[in-house]
C-alpha positions as CSV (number, residue, x, y, z in Angstrom):
1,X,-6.9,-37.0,4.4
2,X,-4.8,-39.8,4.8
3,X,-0.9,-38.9,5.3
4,X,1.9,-40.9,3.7
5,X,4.9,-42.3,6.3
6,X,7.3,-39.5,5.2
7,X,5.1,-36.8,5.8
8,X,4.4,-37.8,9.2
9,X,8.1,-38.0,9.7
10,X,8.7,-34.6,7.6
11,X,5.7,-32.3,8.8
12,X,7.8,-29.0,8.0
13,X,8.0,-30.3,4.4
14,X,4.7,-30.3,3.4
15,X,4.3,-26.8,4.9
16,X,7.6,-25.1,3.0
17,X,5.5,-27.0,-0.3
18,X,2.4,-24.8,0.8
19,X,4.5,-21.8,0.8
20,X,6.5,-22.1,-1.9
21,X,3.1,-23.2,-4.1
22,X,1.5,-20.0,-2.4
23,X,4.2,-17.9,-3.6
24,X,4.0,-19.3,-7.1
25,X,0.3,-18.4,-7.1
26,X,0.7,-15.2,-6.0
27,X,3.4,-14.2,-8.3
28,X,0.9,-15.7,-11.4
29,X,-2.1,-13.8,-10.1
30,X,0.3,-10.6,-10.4
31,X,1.5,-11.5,-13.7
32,X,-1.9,-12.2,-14.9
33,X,-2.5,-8.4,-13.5
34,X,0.0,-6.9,-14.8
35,X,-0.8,-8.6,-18.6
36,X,-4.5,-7.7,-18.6
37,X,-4.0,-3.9,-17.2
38,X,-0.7,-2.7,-18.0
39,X,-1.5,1.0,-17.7
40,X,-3.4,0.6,-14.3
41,X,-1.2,-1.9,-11.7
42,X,-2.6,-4.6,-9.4
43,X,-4.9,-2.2,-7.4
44,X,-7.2,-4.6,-7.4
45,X,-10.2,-6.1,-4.5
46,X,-9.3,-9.5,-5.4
47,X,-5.1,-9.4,-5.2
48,X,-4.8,-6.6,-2.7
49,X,-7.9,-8.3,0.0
50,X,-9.2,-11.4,-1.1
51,X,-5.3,-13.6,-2.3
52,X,-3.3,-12.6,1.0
53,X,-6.8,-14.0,3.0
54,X,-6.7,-17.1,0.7
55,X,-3.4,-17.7,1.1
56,X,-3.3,-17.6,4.7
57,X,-6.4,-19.7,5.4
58,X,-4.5,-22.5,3.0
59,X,-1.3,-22.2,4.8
60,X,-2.7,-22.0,8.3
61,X,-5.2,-25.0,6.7
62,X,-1.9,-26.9,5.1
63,X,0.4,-26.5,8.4
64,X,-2.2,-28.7,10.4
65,X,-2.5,-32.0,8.6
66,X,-3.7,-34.3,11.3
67,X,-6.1,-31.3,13.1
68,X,-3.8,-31.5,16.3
69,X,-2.6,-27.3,16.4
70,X,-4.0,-25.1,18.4
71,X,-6.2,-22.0,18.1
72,X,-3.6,-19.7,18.3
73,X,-1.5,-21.1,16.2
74,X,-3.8,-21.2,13.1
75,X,-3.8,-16.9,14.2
76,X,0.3,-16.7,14.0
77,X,0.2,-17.8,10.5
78,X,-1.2,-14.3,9.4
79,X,1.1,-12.4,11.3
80,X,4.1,-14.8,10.0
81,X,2.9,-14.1,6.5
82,X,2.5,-10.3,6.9
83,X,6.2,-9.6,8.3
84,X,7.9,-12.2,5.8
85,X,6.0,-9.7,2.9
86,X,7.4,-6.9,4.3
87,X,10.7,-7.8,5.2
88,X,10.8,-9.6,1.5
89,X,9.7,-6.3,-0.1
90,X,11.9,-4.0,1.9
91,X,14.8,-6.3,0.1
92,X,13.5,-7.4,-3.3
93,X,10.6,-4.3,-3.9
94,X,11.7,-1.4,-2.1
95,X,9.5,1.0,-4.1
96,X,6.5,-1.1,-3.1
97,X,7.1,-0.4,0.8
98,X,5.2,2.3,1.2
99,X,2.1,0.4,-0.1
100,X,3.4,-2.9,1.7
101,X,3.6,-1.1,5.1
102,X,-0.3,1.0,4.3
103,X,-1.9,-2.5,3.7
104,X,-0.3,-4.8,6.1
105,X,-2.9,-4.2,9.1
106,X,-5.6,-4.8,6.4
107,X,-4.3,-7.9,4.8
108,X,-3.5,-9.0,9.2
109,X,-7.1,-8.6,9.7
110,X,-8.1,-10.3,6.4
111,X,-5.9,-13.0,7.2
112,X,-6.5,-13.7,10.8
113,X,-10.6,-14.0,9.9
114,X,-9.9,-17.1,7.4
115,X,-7.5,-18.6,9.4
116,X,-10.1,-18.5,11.9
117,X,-12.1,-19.9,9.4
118,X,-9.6,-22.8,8.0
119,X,-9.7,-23.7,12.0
120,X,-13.0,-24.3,12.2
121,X,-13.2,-26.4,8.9
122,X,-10.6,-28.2,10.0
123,X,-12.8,-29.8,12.8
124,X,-15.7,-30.1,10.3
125,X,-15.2,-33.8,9.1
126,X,-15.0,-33.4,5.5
127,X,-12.7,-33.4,2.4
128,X,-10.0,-31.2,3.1
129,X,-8.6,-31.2,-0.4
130,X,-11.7,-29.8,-1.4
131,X,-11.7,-27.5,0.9
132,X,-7.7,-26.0,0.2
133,X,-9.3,-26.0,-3.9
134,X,-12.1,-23.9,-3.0
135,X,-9.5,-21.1,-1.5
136,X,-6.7,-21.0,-4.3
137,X,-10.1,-20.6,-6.8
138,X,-11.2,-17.4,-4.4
139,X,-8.8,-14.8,-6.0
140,X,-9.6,-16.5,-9.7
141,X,-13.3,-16.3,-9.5
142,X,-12.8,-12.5,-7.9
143,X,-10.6,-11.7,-10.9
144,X,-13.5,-12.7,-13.2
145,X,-16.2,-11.0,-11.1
146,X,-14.3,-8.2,-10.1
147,X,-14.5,-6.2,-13.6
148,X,-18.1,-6.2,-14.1
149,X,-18.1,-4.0,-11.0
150,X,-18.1,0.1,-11.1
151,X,-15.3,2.0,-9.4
152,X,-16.3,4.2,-6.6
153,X,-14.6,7.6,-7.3
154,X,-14.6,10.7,-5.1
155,X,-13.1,14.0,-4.7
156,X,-11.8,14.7,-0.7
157,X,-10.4,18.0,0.4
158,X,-7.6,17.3,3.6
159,X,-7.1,20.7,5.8
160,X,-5.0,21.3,8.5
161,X,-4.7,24.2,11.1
162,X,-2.1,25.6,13.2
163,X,-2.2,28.8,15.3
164,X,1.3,30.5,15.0
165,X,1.7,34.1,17.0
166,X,2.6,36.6,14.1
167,X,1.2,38.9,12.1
168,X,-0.1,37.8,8.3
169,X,3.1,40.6,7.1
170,X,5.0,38.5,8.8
171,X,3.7,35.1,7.7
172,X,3.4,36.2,3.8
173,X,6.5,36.1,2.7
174,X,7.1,32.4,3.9
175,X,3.8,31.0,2.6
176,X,4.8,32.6,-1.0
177,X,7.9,30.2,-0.4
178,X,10.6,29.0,1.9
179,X,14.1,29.0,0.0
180,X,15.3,26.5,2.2
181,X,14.1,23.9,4.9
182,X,17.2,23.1,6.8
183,X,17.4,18.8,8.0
184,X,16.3,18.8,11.5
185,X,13.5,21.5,11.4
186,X,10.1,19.5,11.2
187,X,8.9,17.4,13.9
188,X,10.0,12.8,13.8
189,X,7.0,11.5,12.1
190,X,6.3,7.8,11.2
191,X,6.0,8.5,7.3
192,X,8.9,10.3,6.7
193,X,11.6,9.4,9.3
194,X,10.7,5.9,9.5
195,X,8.9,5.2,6.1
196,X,11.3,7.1,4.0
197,X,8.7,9.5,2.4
198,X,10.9,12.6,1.7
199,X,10.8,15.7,3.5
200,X,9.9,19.6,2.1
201,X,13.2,21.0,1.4
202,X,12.3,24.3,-0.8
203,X,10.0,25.9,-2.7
204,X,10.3,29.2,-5.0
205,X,8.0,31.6,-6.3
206,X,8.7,33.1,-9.4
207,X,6.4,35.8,-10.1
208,X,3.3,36.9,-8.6
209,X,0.1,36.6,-8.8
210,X,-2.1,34.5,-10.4
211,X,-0.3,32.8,-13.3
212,X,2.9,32.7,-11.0
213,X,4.8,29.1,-10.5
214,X,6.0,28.2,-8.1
215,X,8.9,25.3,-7.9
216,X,9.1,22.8,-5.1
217,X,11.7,20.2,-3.8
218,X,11.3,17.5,-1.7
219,X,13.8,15.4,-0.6
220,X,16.8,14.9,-2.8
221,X,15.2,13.9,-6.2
222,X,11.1,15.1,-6.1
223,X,10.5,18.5,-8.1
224,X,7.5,19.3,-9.3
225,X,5.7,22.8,-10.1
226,X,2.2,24.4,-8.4
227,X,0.8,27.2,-10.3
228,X,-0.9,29.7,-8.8
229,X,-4.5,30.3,-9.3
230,X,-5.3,32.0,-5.9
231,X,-3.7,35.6,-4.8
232,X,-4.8,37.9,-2.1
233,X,-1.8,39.3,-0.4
234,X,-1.8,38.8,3.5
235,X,-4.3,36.4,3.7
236,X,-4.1,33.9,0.4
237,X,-2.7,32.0,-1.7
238,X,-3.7,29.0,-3.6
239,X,-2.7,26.6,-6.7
240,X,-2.9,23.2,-8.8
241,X,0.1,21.2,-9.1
242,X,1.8,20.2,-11.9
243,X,3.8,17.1,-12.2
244,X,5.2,17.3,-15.3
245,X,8.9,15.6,-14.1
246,X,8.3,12.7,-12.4
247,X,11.9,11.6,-12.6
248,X,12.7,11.3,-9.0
249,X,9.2,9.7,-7.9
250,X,10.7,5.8,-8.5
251,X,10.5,5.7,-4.5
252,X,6.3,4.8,-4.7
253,X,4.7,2.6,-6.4
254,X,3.5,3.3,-9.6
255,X,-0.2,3.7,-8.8
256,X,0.7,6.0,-6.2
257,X,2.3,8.8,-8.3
258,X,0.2,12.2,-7.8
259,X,-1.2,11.6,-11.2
260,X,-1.7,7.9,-11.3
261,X,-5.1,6.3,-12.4
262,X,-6.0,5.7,-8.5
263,X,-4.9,9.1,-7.0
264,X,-4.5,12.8,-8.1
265,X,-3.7,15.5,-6.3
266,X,-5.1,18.4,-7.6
267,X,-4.9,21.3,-5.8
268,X,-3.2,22.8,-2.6
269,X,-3.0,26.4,-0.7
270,X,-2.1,28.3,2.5
């Protein structure tokens, strides 16, 4: 690929062109998204794996013209890439952090394996053009293939245990509810006190038995309700949720509301 005088003079400029470009494509692969599922998000193999990959084999591909950077440096684009969309979505999409900060070491991996790939092309004599085309076409041709293939859907049950020295008289009346959860009282954790996921303020049983509701509140705006379908004094209690106001959930993304096409929560008990 033969470079004109300017760009040998200008390196950086043909590299802030690959990014800007990148982020144009990006931005229309979303849109597309968006306009062909409007119910169902972006959750998608070929935007959330296959574009941030593309994108960073072109860049790390685009920010070597004449084949003269080094190993390492085709691996920092990745991790460049990664922290600018996180820092940019903390700022611009703060409801998509949660999602941003989940997929980040999968999109680093993704990344750093076609950047080792655009390296090796690189010292392949051949046309590079051809090569940089054959990558923006990756998340196109997966947006075309990707329909025709069935959704794996499961059911997983997530239990935790904890030994506490008291008797189940004792326990009962907390597990039927805890009026309030003072700020200070559960242990640092990663997803709440760094994240931002809210913390367990309250919740309130009103009745008993089964039948009874009972009404939860998580950190200043999350409410929903968990009606209780399990009831044996002392040693159980069980229910399904119901998220019926969703008001204060604009602090996830969409597709990760407790009822969303891609995730349900269904059921929960002590």
């Amino acid at each position: 690929m033969q470079e004109s005088p300017e760009e040998r003079r200008y390196p950086w400029r043909r590299l802030w062109s690959a990014i800007a470009f990148s982020a144009a494509f990006a931005l229309g692969i979303y849109v597309l998204l968006q306009a062909a599922r409007p119910n169902a998000g972006v959750i998608s193999f070929s935007f959330l794996i296959v574009l941030p990959a593309a994108i960073c084999a072109f860049l790390a591909y685009i920010a070597d013209p004449w084949g003269t950077r080094s190993h390492l440096q085709y691996l920092l684009i990745p991790l460049w890439v990664v922290v600018g969309v996180i820092v940019i979505s903390a700022i611009v999409l703060r409801e998509g952090v949660i999602c941003i900060l989940i997929l980040s070491p999968l999109w680093l991996l993704c990344g750093l394996a076609d950047a080792e790939i655009a390296y090796r092309m690189r010292r392949v004599p051949k046309d590079g053009r051809a090569y940089c085309s054959a990558l923006i076409a990756m998340p196109v041709a997966m947006m075309i293939i990707e329909p025709a293939i069935p959704l794996p859907t499961s059911v997983v049950t997530v239990t935790r245990t904890a030994d506490i020295a008291a008797s189940p008289q004792v326990l009962w009346p907390l597990v039927r509810g805890i009026p309030d959860v003072h700020p200070g009282e559960g242990r640092w954790n990663l997803s709440q006190d760094v994240i931002g996921i809210p913390r367990p303020i309250s919740a309130r049983l009103v009745g008993d038995g089964i039948g009874a509701q009972r009404f939860a509140v998580w950190g200043d705006h999350i409410r929903f309700r968990e009606q209780i379908t399990g009831w044996q004094p002392g040693r159980h209690i069980g229910w399904r949720f119901k998220f019926d106001d969703l008001a204060g959930w604009q602090m996830t993304d969409t597709h990760l509301m407790p009822n969303s096409s891609y995730f349900q929560v269904a059921s929960g008990g002590y």
